[in-house]
SEPAMAR-64851 format. One line per field, with one value per residue (C-alpha): residue in three letters; x, y, z; residue number from 1. Coordinates in nm, 3 decimals, decimal comma, always signed. Layout:
N
rest: ALA;... .
c1: X;... .
c2: Y;... .
c3: Z;... .
nr: NUM;... .
END
This chain:
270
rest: UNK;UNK;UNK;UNK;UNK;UNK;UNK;UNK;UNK;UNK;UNK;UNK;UNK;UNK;UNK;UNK;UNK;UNK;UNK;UNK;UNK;UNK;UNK;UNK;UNK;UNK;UNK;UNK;UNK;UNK;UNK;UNK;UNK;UNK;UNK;UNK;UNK;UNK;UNK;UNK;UNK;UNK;UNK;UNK;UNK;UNK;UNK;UNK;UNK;UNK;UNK;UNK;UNK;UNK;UNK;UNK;UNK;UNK;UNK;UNK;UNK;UNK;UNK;UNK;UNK;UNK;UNK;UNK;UNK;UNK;UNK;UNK;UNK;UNK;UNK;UNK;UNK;UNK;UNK;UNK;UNK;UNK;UNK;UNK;UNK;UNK;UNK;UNK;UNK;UNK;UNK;UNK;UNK;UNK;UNK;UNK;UNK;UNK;UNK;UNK;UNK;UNK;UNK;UNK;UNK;UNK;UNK;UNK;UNK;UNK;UNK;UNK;UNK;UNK;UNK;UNK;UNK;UNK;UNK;UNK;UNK;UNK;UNK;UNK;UNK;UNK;UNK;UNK;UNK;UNK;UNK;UNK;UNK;UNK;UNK;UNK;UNK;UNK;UNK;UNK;UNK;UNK;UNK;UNK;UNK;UNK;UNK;UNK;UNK;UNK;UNK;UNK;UNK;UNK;UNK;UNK;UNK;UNK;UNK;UNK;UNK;UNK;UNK;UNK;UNK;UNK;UNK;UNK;UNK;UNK;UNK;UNK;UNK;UNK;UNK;UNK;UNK;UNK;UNK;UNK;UNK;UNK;UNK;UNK;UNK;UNK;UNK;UNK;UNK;UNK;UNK;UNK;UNK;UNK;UNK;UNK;UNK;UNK;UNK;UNK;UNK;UNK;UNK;UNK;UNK;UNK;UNK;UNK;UNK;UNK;UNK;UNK;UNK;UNK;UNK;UNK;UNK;UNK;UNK;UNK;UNK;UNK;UNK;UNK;UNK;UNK;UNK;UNK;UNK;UNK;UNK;UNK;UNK;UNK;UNK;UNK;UNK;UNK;UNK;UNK;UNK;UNK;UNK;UNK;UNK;UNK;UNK;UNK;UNK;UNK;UNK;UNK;UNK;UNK;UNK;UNK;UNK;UNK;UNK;UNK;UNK;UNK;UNK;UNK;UNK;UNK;UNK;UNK;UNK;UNK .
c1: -0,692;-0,446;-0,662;-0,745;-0,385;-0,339;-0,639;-0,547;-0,157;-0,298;-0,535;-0,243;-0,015;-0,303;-0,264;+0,080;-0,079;-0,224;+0,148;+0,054;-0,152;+0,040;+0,342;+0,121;-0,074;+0,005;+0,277;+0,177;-0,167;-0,153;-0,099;-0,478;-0,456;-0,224;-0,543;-0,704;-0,818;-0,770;-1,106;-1,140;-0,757;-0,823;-1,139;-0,913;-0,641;-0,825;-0,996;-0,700;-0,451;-0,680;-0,761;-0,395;-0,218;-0,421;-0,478;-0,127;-0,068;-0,318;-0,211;+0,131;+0,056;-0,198;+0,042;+0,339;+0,564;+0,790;+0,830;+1,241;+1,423;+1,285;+1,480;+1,361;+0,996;+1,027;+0,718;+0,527;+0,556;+0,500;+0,217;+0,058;+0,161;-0,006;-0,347;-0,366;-0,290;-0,518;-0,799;-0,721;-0,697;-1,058;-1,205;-1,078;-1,027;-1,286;-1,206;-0,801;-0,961;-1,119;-0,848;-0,663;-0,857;-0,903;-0,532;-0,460;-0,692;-0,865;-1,173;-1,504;-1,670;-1,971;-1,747;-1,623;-1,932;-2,082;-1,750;-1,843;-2,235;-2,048;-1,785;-2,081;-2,357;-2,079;-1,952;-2,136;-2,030;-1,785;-1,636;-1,505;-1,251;-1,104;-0,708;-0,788;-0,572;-0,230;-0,299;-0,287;-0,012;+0,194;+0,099;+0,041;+0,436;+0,517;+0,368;+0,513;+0,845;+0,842;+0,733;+0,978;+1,268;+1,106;+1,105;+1,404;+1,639;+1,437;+1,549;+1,900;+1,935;+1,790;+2,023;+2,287;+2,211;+2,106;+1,725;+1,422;+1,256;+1,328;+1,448;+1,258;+1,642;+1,567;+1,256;+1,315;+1,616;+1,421;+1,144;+1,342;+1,536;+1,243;+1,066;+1,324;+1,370;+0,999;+0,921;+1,199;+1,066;+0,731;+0,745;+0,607;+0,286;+0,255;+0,298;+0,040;-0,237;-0,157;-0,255;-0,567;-0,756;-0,702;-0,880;-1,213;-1,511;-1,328;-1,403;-1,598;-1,411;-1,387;-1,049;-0,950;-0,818;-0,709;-0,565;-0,737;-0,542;-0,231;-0,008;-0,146;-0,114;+0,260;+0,373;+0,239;+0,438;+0,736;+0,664;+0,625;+0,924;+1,111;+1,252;+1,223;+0,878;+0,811;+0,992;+0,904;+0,887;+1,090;+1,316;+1,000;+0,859;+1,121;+1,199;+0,812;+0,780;+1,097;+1,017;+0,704;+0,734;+0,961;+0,788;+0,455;+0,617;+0,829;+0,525;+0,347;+0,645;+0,652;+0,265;+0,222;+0,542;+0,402;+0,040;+0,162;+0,386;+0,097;-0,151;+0,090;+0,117;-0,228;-0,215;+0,010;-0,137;-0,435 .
c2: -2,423;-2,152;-1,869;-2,032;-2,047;-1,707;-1,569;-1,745;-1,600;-1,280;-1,302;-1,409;-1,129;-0,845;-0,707;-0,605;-0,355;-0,208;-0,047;+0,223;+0,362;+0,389;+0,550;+0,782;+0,920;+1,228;+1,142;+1,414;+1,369;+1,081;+0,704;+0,669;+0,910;+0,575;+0,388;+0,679;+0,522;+0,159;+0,072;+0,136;+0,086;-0,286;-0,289;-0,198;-0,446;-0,751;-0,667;-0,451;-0,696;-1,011;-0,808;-0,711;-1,048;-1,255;-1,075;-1,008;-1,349;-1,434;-1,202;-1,291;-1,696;-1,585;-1,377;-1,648;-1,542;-1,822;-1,958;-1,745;-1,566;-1,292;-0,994;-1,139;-1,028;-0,803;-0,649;-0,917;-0,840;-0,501;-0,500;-0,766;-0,533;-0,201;-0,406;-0,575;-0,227;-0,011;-0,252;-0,252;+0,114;+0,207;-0,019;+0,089;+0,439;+0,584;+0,428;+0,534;+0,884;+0,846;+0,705;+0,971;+1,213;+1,047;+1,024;+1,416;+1,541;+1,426;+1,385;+1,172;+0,958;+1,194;+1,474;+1,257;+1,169;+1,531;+1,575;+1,286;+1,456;+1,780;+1,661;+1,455;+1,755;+1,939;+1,713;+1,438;+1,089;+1,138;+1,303;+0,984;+0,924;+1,225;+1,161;+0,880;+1,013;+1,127;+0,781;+0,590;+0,782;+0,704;+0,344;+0,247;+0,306;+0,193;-0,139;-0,118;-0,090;-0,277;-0,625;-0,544;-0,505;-0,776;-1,075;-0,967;-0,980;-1,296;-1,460;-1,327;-1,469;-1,747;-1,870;-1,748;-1,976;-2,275;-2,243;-2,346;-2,111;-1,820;-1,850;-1,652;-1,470;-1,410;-1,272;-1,026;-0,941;-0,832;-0,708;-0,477;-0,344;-0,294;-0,136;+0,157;+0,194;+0,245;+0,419;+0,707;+0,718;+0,792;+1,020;+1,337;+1,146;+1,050;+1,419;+1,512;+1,243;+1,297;+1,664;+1,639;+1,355;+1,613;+1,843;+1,626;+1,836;+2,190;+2,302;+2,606;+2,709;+3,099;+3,217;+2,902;+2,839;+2,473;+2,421;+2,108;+1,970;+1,648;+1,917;+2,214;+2,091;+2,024;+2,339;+2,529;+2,254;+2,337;+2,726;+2,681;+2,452;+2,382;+1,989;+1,895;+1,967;+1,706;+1,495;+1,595;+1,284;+1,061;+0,909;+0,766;+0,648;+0,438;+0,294;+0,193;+0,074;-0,121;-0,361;-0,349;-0,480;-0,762;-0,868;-0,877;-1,055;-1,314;-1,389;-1,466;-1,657;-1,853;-1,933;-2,018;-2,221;-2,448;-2,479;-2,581;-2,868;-2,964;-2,980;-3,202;-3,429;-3,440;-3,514;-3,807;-3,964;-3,949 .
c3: -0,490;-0,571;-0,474;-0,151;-0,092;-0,170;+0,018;+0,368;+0,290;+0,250;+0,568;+0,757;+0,675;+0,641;+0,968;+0,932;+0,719;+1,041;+1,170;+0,931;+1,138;+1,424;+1,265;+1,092;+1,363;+1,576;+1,838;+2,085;+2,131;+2,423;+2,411;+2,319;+1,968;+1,859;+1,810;+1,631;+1,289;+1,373;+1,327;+0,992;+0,904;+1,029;+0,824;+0,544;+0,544;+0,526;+0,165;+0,036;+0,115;-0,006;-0,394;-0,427;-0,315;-0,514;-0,819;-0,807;-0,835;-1,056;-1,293;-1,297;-1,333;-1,621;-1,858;-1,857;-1,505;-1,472;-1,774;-1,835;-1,617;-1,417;-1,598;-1,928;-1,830;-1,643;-1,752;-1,657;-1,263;-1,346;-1,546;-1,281;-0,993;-1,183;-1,228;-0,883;-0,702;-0,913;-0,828;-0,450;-0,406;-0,611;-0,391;-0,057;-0,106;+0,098;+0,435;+0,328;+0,300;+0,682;+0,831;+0,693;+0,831;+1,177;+1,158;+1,079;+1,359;+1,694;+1,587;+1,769;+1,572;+1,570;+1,442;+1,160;+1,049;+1,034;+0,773;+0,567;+0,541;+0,446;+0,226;+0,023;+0,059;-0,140;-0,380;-0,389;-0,291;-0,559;-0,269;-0,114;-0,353;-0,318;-0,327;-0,506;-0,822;-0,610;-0,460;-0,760;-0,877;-0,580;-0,535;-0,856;-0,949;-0,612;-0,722;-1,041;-0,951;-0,602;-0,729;-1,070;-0,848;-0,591;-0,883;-1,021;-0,678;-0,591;-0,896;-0,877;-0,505;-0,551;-0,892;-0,670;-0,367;-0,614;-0,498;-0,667;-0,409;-0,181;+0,176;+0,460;+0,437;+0,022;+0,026;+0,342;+0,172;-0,181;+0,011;+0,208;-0,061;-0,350;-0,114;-0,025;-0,360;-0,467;-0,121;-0,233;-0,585;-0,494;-0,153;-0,360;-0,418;-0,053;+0,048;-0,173;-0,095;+0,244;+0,198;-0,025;+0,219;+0,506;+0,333;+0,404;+0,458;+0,477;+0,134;+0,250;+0,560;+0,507;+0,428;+0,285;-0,035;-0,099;-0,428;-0,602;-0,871;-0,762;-0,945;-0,828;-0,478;-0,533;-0,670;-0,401;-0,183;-0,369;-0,359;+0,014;+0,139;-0,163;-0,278;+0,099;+0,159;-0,138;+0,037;+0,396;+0,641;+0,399;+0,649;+0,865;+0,562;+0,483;+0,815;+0,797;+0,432;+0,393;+0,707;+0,623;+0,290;+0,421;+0,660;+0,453;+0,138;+0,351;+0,565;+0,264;+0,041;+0,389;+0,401;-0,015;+0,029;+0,349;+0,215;-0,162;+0,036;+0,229;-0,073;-0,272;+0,041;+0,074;-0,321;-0,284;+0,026;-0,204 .
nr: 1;2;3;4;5;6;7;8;9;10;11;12;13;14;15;16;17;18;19;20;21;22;23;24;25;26;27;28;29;30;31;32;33;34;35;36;37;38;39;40;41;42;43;44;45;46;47;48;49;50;51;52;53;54;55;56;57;58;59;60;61;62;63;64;65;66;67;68;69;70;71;72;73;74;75;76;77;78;79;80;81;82;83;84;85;86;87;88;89;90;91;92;93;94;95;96;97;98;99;100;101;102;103;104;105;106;107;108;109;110;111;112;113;114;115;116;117;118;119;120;121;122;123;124;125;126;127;128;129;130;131;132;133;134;135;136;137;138;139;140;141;142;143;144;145;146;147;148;149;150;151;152;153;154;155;156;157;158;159;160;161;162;163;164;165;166;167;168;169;170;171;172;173;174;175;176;177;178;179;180;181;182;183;184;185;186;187;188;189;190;191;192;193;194;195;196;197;198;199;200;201;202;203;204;205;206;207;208;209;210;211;212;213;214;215;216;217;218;219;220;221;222;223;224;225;226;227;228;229;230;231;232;233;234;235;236;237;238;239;240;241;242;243;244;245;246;247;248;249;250;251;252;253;254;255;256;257;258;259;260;261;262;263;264;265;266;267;268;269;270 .
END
């Protein structure tokens, strides 16, 4: 019953997810470029959000979450939100790499495909996952330290306010804040992901050399713009991911919160 819970939660919220696209895409390519990548961005949202939500959860209830205080394990959230988020992103990678790509240029549907063919004729279907490792090393800490900092100001609040559970206002309010916090730590990552999906199906375009490696890639970031091209669109990032984030964990607080009433009325009407 508690994964059902969770699952509908998750469906619920899961097309919040879909804003990312919007923000993301070119701004002066014409109001139609906005829905560039929404296909498979909304294809997307509903499995990533459904693996990371629930086995989020499910992690956390299975190692002992709510047993002490929040800042006593502390590594519990973490270690849940590491698991859950390297499970999501292996599985959804490849459409993250083509929305990517739709995203970066204006491309038809035929033209995208011909850069799949070429991307796999050269690499393999390996090839799909590519930015899969600056990925995981931006989301994968994001998720660390997002639901850390998430269960810990949850708990704080809500001993504060003399709550057995967060408030819509609570859980905005830690959303919102862990998720500045992890979107700063991480912007590097983004920058680099960012850079190594757009390089779908170019490999052997003459005259280019594209450095491969997540590190590689960020030195010659760092060679060519310095600190702030590691950190280059920060300030949009932020005004998307803290919203974002408390929007999507509120929503969801909300929905577990008003289907675990309902089940234990249902319970006791018997």
């Amino acid at each position: 019953m508690k994964i059902t819970i969770q699952v509908t939660c998750t469906i619920f919220v899961c097309v919040l997810y879909t804003q990312d696209a919007f923000i993301k895409i070119g701004r002066n390519e014409g109001v139609t470029s906005l829905w560039s990548g929404l296909p498979p961005t909304l294809l997307m949202a509903v499995p990533a959000t459904m693996i990371y939500f629930t086995a989020y959860d499910q992690l956390k209830m299975f190692l002992g979450f709510g047993r002490k205080n929040a800042a006593a394990v502390w590594w519990i959230p973490m270690s849940a939100g590491i698991i859950a988020r390297i499970g999501a992103v292996s599985v959804i990678n490849p459409l993250e790499l083509i929305r990517t790509k739709m995203q970066s240029k204006a491309l038809t549907y035929t033209e995208l495909k011909n850069c799949v063919k070429t991307a796999i004729a050269q690499d393999g279907w390996l090839s799909l996952w590519r930015g899969l490792a600056p990925t995981l090393l931006r989301d994968v800490p994001f998720s660390a330290m997002y639901w850390t900092n998430y269960e810990i100001f949850k708990s704080v609040l809500c001993t504060r306010c003399e709550l057995r559970e967060p408030t819509l206002a609570i859980s905005f309010a830690s959303g919102a804040v862990s998720g500045m916090i992890a979107g700063v730590m991480t912007m590097p990552f983004d920058v680099v992901k960012t850079h190594r999906q757009t390089e779908l199906g170019e490999k052997n375009i003459p005259g280019k050399q594209m450095p491969t490696s997540t590190l590689s890639i960020m030195k010659k970031i760092y060679r060519e713009r310095g600190t702030r091209g590691l950190f280059a669109g920060m300030t949009p990032r932020i005004i998307r991911v803290a919203p974002a984030c408390a929007i999507m964990i509120s929503s969801y607080e909300l929905m577990k919160s008003f289907f675990r009433k309902r089940n234990l009325r249902l319970l006791e009407n018997g």
